[in-house]
gemmi code that builds the backbone of each chain (N, CA, C; Angstrom):
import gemmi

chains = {
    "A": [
        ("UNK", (51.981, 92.672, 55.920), (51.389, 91.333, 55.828), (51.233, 90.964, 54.358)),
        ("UNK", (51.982, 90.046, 54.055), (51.934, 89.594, 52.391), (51.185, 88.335, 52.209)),
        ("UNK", (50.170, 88.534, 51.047), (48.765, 87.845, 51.075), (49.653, 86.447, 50.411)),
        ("UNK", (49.335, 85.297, 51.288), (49.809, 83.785, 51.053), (49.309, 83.646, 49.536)),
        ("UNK", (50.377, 83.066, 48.794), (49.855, 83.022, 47.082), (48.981, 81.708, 47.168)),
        ("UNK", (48.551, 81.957, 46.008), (47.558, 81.421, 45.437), (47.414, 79.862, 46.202)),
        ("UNK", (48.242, 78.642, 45.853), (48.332, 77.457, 45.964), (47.864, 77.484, 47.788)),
        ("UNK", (48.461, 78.424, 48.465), (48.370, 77.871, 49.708), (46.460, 78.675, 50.159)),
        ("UNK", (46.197, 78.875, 49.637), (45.044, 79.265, 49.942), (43.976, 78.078, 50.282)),
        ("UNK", (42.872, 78.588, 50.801), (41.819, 77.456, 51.381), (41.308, 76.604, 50.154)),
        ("UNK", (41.423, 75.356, 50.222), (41.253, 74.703, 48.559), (41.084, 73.063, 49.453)),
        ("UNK", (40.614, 72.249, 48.504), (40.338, 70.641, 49.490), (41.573, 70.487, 48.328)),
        ("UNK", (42.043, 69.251, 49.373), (43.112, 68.006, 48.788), (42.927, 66.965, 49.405)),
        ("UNK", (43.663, 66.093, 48.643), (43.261, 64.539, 48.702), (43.544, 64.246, 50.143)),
        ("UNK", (43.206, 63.068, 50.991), (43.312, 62.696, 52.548), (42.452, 61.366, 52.483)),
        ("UNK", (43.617, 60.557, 52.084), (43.191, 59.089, 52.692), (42.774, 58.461, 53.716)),
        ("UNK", (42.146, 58.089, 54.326), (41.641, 57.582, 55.689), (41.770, 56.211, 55.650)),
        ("UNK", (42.569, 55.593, 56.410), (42.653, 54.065, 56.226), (41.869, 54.095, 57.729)),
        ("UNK", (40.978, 52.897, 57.748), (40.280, 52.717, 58.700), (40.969, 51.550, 59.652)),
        ("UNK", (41.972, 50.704, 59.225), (42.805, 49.426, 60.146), (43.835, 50.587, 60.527)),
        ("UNK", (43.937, 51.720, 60.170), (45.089, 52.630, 61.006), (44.656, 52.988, 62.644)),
        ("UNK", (42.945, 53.796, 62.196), (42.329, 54.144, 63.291), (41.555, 53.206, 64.252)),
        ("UNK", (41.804, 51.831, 63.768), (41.182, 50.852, 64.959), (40.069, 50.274, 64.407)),
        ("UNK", (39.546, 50.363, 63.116), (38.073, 50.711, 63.184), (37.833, 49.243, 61.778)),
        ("UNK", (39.085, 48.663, 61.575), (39.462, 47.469, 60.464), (38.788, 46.463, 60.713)),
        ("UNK", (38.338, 46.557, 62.015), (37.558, 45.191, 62.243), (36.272, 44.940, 62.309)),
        ("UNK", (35.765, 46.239, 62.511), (34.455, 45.857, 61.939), (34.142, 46.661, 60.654)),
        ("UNK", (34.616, 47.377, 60.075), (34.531, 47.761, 58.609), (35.075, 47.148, 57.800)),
        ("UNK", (34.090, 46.150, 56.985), (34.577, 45.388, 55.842), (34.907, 45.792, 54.545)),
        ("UNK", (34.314, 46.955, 54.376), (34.584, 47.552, 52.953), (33.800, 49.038, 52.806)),
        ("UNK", (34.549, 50.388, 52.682), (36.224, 50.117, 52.326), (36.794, 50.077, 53.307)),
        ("UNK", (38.057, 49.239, 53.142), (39.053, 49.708, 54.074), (39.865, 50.897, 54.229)),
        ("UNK", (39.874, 51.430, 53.050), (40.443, 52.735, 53.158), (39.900, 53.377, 51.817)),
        ("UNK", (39.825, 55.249, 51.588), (39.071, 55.866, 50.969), (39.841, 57.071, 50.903)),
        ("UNK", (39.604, 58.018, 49.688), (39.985, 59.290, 49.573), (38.777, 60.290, 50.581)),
        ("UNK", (38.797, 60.646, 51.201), (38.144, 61.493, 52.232), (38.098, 63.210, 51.586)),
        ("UNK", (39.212, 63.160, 51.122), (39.614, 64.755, 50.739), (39.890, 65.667, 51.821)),
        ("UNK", (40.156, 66.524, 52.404), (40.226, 67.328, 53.330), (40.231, 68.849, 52.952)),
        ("UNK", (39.900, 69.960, 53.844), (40.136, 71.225, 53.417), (41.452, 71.919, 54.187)),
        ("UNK", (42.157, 72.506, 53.132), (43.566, 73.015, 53.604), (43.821, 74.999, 53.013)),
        ("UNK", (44.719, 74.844, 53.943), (44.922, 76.483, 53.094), (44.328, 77.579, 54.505)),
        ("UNK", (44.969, 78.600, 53.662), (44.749, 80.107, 54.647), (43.448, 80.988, 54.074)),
        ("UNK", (42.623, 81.309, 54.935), (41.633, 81.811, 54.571), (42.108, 83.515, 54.836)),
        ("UNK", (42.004, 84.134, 53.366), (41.981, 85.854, 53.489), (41.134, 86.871, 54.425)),
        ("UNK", (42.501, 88.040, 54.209), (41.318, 88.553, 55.252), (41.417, 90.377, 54.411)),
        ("UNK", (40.284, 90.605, 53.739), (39.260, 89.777, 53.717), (38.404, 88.827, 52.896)),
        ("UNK", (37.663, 87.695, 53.347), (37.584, 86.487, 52.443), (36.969, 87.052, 50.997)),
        ("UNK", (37.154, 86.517, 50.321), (36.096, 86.796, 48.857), (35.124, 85.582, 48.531)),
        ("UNK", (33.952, 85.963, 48.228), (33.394, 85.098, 47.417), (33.714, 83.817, 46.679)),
        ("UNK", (34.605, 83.674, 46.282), (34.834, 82.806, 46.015), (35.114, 81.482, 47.099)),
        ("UNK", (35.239, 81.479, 48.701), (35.566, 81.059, 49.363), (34.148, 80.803, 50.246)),
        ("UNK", (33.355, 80.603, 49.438), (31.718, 80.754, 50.048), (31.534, 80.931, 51.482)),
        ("UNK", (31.596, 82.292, 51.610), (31.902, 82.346, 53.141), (30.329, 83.116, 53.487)),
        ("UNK", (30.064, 82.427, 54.784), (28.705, 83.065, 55.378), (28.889, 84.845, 55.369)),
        ("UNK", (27.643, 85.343, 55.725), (27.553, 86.650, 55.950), (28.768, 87.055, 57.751)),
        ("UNK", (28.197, 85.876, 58.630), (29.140, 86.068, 59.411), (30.637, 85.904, 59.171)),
        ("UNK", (31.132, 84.842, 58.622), (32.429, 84.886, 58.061), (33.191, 85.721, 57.405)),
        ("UNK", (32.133, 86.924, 56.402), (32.753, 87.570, 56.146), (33.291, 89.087, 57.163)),
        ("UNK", (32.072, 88.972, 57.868), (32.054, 90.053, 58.652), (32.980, 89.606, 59.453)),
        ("UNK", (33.683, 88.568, 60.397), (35.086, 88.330, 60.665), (36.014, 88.451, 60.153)),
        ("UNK", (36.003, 88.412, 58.947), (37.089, 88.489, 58.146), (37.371, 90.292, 58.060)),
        ("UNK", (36.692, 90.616, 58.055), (37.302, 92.109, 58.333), (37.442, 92.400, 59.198)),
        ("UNK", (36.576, 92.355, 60.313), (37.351, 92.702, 61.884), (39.114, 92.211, 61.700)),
        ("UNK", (39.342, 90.668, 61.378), (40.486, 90.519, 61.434), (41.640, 91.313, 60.827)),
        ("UNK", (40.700, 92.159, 59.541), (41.847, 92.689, 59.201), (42.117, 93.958, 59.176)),
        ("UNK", (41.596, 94.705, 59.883), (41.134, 95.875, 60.836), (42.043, 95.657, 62.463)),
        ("UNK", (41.134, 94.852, 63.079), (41.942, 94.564, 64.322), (42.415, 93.261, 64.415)),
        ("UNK", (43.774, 92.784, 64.080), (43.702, 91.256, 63.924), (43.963, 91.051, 65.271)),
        ("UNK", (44.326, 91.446, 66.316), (44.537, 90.527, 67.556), (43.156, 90.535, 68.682)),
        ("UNK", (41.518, 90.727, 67.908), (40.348, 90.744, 68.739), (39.947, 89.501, 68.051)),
        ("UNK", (40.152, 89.118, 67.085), (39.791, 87.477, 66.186), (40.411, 86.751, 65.440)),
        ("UNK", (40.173, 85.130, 65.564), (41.305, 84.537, 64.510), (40.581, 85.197, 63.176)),
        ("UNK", (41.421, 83.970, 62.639), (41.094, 84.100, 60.999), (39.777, 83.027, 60.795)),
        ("UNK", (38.911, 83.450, 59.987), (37.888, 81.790, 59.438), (38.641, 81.031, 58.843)),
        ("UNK", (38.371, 79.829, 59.297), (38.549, 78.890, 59.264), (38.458, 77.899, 57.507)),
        ("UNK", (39.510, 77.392, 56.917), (38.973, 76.149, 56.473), (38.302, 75.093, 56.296)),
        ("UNK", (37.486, 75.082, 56.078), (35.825, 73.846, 56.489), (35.456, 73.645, 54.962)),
        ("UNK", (34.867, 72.268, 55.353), (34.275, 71.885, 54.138), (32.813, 72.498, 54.117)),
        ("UNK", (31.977, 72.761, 53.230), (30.914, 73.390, 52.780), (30.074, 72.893, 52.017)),
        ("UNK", (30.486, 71.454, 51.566), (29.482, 71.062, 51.106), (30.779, 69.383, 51.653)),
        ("UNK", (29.303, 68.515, 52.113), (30.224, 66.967, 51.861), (28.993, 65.919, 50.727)),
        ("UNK", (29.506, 64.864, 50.874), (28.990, 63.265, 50.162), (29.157, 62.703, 51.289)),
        ("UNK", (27.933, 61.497, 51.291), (28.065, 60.028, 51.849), (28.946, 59.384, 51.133)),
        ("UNK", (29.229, 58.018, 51.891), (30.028, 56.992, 51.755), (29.312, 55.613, 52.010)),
        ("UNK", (29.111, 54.710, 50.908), (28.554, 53.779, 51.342), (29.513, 52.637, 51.950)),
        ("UNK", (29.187, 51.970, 53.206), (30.078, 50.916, 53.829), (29.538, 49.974, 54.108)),
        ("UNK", (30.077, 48.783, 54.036), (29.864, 47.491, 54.509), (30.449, 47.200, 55.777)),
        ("UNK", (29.613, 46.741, 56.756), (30.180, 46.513, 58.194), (29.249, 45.318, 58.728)),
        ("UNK", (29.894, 45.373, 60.042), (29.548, 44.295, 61.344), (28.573, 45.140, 61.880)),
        ("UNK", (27.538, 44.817, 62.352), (27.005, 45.658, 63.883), (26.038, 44.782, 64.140)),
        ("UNK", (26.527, 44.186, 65.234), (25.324, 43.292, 66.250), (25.589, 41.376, 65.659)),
        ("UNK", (26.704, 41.454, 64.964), (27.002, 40.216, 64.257), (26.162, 40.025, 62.924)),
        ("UNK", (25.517, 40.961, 62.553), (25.178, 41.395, 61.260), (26.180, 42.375, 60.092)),
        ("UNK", (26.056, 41.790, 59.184), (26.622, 42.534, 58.006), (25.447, 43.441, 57.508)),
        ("UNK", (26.212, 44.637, 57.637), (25.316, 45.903, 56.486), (25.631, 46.461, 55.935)),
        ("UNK", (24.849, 47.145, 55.069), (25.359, 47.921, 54.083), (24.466, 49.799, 54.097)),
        ("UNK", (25.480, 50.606, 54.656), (24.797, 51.715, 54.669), (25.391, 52.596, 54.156)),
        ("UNK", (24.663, 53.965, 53.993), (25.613, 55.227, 53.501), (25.680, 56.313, 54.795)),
        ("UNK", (26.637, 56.051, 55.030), (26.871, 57.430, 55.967), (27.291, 58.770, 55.674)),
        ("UNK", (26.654, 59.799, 56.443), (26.701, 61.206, 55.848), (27.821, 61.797, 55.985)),
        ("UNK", (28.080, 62.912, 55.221), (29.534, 64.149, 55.499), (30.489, 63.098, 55.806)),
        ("UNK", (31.052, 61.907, 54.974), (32.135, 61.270, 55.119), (33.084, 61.766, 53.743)),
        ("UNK", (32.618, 62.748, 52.763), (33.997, 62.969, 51.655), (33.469, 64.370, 52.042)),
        ("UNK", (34.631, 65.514, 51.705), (34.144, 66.590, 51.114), (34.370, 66.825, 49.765)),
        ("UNK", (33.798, 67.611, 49.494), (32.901, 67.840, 48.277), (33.425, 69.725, 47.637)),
        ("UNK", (33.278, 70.297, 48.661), (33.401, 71.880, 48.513), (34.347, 72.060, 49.722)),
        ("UNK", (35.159, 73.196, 49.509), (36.089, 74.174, 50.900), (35.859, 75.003, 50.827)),
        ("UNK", (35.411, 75.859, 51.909), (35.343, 77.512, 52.575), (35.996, 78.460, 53.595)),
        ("UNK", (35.554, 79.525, 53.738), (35.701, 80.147, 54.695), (34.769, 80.224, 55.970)),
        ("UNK", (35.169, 79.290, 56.850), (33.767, 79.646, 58.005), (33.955, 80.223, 59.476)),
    ],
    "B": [
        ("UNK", (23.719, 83.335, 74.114), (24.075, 82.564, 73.650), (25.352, 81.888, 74.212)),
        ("UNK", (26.404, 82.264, 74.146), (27.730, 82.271, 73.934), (28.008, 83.292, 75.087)),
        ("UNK", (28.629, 82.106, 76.278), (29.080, 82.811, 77.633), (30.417, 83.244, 77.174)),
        ("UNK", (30.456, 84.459, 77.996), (32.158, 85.058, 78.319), (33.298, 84.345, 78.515)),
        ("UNK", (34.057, 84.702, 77.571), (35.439, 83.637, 77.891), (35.924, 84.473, 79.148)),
        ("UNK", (36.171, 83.152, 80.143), (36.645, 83.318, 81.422), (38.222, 83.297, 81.753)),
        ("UNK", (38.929, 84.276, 81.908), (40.287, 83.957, 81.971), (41.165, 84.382, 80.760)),
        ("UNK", (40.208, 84.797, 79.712), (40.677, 84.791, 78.254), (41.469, 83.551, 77.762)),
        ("UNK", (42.504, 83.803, 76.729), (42.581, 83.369, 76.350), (42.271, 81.967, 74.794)),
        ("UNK", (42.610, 81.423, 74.135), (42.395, 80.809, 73.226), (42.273, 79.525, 73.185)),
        ("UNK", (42.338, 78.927, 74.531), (42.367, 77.714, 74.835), (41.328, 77.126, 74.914)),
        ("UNK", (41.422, 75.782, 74.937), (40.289, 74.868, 75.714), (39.395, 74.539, 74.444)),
        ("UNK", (38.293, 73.626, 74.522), (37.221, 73.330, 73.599), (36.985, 73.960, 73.080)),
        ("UNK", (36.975, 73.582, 71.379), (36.015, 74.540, 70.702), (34.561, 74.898, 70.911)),
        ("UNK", (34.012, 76.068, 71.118), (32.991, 76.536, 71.832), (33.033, 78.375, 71.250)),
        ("UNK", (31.230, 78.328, 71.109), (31.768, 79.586, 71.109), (31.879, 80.610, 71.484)),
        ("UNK", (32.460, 81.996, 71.260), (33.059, 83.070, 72.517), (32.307, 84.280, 72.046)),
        ("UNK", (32.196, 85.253, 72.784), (31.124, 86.286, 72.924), (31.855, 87.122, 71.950)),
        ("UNK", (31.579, 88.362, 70.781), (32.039, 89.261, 70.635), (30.866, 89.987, 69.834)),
        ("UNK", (31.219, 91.268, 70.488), (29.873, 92.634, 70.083), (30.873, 93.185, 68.662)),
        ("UNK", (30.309, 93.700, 67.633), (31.112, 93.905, 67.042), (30.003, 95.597, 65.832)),
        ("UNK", (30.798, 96.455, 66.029), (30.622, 97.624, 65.900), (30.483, 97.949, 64.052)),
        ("UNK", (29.203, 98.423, 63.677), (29.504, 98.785, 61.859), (30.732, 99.184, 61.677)),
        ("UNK", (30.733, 100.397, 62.793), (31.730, 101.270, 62.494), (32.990, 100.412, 62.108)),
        ("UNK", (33.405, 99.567, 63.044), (34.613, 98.826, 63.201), (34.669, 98.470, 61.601)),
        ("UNK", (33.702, 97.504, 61.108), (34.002, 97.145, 59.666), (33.617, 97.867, 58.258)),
        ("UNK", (33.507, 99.182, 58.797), (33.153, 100.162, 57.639), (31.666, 100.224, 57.237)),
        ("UNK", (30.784, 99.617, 58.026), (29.566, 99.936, 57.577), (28.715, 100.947, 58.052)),
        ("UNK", (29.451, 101.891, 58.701), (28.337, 102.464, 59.712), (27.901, 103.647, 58.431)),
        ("UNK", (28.675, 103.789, 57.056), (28.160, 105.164, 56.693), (26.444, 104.643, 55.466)),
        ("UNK", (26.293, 103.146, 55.583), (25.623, 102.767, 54.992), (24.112, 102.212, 55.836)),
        ("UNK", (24.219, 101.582, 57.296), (23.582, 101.111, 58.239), (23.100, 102.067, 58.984)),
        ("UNK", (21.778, 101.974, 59.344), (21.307, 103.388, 59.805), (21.287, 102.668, 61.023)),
        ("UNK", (20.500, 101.199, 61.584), (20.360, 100.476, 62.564), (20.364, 99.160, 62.421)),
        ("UNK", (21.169, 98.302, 63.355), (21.892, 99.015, 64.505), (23.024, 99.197, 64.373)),
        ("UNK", (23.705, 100.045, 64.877), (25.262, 99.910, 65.899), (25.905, 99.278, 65.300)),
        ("UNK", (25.647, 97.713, 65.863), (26.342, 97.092, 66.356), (25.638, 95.979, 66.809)),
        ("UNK", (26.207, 94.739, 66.673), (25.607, 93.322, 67.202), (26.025, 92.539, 67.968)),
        ("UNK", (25.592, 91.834, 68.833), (26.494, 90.697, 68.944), (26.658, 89.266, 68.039)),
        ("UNK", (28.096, 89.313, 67.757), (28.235, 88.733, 65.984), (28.650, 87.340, 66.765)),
        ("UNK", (29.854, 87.469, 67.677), (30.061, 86.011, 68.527), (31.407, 85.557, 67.597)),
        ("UNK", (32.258, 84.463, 67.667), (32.982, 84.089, 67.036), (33.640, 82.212, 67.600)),
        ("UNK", (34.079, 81.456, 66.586), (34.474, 80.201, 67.077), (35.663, 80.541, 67.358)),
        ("UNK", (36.595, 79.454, 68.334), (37.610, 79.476, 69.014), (37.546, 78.030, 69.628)),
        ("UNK", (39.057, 77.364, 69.568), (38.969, 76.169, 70.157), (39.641, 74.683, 69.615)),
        ("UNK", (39.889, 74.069, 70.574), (40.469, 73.111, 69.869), (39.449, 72.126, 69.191)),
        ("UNK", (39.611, 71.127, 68.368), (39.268, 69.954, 67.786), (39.879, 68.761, 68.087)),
        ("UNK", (40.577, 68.495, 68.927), (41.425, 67.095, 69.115), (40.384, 66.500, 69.725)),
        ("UNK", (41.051, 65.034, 69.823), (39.844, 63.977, 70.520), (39.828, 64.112, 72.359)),
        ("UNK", (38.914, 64.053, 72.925), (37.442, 63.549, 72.472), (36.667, 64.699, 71.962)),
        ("UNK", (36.963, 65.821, 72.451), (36.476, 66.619, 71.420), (35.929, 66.563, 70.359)),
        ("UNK", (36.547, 66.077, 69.454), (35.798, 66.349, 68.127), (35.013, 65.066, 68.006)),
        ("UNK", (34.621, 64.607, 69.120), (33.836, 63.596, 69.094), (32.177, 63.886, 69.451)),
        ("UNK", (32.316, 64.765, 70.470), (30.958, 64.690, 71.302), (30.450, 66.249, 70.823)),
        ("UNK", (31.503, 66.980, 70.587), (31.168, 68.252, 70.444), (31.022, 69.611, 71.617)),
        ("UNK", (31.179, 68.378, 72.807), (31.481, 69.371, 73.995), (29.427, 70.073, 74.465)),
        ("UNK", (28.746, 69.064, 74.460), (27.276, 69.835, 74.378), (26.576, 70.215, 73.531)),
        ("UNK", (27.312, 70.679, 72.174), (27.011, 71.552, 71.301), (26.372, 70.309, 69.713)),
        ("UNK", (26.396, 70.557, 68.344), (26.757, 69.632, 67.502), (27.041, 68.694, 67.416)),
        ("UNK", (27.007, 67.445, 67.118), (27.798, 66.472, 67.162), (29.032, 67.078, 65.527)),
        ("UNK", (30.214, 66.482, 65.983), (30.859, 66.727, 64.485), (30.731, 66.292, 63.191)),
        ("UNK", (31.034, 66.907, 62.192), (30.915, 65.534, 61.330), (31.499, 64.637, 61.260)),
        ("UNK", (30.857, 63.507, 60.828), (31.601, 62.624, 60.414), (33.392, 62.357, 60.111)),
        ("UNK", (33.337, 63.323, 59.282), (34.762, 63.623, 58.426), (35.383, 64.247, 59.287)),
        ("UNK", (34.934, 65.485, 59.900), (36.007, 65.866, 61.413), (36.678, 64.953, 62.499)),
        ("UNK", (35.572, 63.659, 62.633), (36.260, 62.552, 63.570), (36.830, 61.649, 62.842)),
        ("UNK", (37.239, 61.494, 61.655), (37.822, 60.806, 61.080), (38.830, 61.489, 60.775)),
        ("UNK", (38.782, 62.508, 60.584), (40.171, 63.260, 60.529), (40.584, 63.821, 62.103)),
        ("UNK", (40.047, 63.528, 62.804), (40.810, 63.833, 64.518), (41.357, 62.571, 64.785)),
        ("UNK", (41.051, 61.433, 64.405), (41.071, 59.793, 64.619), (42.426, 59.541, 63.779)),
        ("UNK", (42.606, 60.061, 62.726), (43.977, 59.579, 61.862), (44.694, 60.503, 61.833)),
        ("UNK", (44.178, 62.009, 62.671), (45.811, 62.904, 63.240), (45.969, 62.284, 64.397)),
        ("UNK", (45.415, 61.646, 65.135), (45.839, 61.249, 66.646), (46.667, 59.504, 66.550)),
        ("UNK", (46.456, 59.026, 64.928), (47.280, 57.755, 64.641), (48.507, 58.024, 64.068)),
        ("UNK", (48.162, 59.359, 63.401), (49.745, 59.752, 62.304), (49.561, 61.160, 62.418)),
        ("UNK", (49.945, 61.834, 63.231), (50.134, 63.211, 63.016), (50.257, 64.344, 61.937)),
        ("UNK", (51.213, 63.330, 61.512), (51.853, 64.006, 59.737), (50.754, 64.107, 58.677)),
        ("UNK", (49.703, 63.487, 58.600), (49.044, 62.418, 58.153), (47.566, 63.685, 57.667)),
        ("UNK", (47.462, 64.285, 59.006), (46.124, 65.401, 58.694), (46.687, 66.401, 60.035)),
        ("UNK", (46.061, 67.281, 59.664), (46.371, 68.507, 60.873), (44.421, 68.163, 61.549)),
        ("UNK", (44.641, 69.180, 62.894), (43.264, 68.309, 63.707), (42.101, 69.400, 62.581)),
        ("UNK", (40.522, 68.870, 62.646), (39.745, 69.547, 62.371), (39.561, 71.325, 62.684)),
        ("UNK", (38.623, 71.862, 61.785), (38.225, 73.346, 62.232), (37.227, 73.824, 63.169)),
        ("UNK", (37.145, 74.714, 63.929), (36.288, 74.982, 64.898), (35.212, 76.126, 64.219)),
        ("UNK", (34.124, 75.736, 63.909), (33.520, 76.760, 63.138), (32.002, 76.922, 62.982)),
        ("UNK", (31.370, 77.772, 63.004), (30.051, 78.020, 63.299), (29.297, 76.856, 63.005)),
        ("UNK", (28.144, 76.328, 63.950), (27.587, 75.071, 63.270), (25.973, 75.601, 63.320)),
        ("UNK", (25.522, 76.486, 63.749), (24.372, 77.058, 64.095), (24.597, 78.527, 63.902)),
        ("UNK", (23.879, 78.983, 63.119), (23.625, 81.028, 62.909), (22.487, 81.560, 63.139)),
        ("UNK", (22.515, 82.538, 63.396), (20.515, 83.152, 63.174), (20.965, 84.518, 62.724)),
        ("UNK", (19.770, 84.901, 62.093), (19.815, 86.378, 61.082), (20.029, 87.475, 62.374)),
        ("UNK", (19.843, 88.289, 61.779), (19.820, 90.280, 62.229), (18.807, 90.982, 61.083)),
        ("UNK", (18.215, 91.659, 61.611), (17.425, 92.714, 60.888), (18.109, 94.089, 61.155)),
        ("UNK", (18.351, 94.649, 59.875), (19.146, 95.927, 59.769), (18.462, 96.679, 58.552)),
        ("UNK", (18.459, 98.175, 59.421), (17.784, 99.172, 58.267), (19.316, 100.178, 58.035)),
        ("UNK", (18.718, 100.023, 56.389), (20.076, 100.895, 56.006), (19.263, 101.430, 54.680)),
        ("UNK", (20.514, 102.139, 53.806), (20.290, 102.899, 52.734), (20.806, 102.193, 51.710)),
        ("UNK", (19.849, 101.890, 50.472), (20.250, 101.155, 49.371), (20.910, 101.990, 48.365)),
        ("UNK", (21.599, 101.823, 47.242), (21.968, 102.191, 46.135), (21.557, 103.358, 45.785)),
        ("UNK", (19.867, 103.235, 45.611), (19.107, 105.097, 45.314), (19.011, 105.372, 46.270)),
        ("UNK", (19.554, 105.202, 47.688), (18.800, 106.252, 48.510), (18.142, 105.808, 49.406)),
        ("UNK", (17.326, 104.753, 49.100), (15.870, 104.504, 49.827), (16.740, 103.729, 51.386)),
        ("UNK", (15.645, 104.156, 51.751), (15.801, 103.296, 53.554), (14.903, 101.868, 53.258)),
        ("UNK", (16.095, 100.703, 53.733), (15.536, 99.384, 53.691), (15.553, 99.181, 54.714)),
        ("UNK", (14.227, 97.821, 54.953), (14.643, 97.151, 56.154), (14.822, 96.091, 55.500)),
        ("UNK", (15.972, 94.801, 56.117), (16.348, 93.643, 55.718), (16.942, 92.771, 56.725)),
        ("UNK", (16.088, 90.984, 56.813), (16.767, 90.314, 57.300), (18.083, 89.625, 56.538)),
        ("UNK", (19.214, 89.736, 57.472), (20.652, 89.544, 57.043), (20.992, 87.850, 57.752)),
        ("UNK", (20.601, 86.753, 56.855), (21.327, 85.459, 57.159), (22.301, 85.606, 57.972)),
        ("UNK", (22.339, 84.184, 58.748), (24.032, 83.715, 59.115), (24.924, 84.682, 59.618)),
        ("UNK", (24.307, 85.676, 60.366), (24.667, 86.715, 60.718), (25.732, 86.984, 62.803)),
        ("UNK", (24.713, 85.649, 63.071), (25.015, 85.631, 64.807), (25.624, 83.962, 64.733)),
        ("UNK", (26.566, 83.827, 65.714), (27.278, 82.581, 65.872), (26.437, 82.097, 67.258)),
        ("UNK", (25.370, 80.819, 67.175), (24.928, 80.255, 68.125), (25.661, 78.991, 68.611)),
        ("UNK", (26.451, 78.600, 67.727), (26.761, 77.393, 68.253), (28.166, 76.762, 66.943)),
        ("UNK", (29.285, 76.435, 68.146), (29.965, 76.005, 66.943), (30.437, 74.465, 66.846)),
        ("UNK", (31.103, 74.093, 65.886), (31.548, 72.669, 65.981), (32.510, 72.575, 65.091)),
        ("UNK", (32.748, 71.426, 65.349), (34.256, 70.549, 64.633), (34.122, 70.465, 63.651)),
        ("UNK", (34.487, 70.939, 62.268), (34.388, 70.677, 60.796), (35.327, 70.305, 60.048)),
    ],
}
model = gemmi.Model(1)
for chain_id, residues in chains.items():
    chain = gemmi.Chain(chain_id)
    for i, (resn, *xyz) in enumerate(residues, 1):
        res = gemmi.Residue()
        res.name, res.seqid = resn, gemmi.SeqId(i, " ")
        for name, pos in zip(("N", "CA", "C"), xyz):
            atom = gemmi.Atom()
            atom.name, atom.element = name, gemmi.Element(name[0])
            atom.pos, atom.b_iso = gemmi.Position(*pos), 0.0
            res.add_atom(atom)
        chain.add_residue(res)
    model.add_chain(chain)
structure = gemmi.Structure()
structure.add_model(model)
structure.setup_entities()
């Protein structure tokens, strides 16, 4: 098993979200579309620190690589996000709010 | 916590699945005096919609998971679906042997998988 280099490892990259793609253009006035970021990549096994992985995560991460066919691998997840502030419709009112865990911010192992 | 996967397999909602999991297995047993062994649990499961909407009982997702299940299900190419991954943990208390010697007792974080979700 040859450890995936560096680049493909668990790391966030950019991920636009256009909101008139997903249906959602008509009542979201602003933005219409946003860098979201996403988390991508193969999580090691086993994870390191650097991949801020829970105490459980790590302890999967070695089962997996001990017995890999009793567990996947952890997962790619974001670990830390940001709000997003939006302007919308709701109820034939315009508002203006921040909604939570809409960018990420950090990627892990979870 | 976390009922028996029925039928096995890897399928179906992300949810999460039972597993006991042994020091020994991950090399700790020559350091862990107690216990054994825990039940550690693990995520498994898909994220597609509606899924990563409701959470299946569990979490609601985030935000950013249904927005990224919402624009893989408009453009495929576009995002791969969300992760299925612990959304709830609780500790373990384990006595072991520190560095000099001494017998500790210590609660160990994030240790048990209660509940997972779409991330």
């Amino acid at each position: 098993h040859h450890l995936p280099d560096r680049s493909q490892l668990c790391r966030k990259v950019k991920f636009q979200v256009d909101f008139n793609l997903i249906g959602w253009g008509s009542w979201i006035i602003y933005p219409k579309q946003y860098n979201a970021y996403r988390c991508e990549g193969e999580c090691p096994n086993p994870v390191g620190e650097e991949f801020h992985p829970t105490n459980h995560a790590y302890i999967q991460s070695l089962l997996k690589r001990y017995q890999p066919h009793r567990v996947p691998s952890t997962c790619c997840a974001p670990v830390k996000t940001k709000p997003l502030s939006m302007l919308y419709v709701d109820n034939g009112r315009v508002l203006l709010d921040h909604h939570k865990d809409m960018i990420v911010e950090e990627c892990g192992c979870l | 916590d976390a009922e028996p996967v029925l039928g096995g397999g890897p399928g179906g909602a992300c949810r999460a699945r039972r597993l006991y999991v042994s020091f020994r297995e991950v090399g700790w047993h020559r350091w862990v005096i107690a216990p054994r062994g825990f039940l550690a649990n693990y995520c498994q499961g898909q994220c597609a919609l509606p899924v990563a909407l409701s959470g299946s009982g569990g979490p609601p997702a985030l935000n950013h998971a249904v927005l990224r299940a919402l624009m893989h299900a408009a453009a495929p190419g576009a995002a791969d679906l969300p992760c299925c991954v612990p959304a709830r943990l609780s500790p373990i208390s384990v006595l072991f042997f520190d560095n000099s010697d001494n017998v500790v007792l210590r609660q160990y974080e994030d240790m048990v998988v209660d509940e997972c979700g779409c991330r």
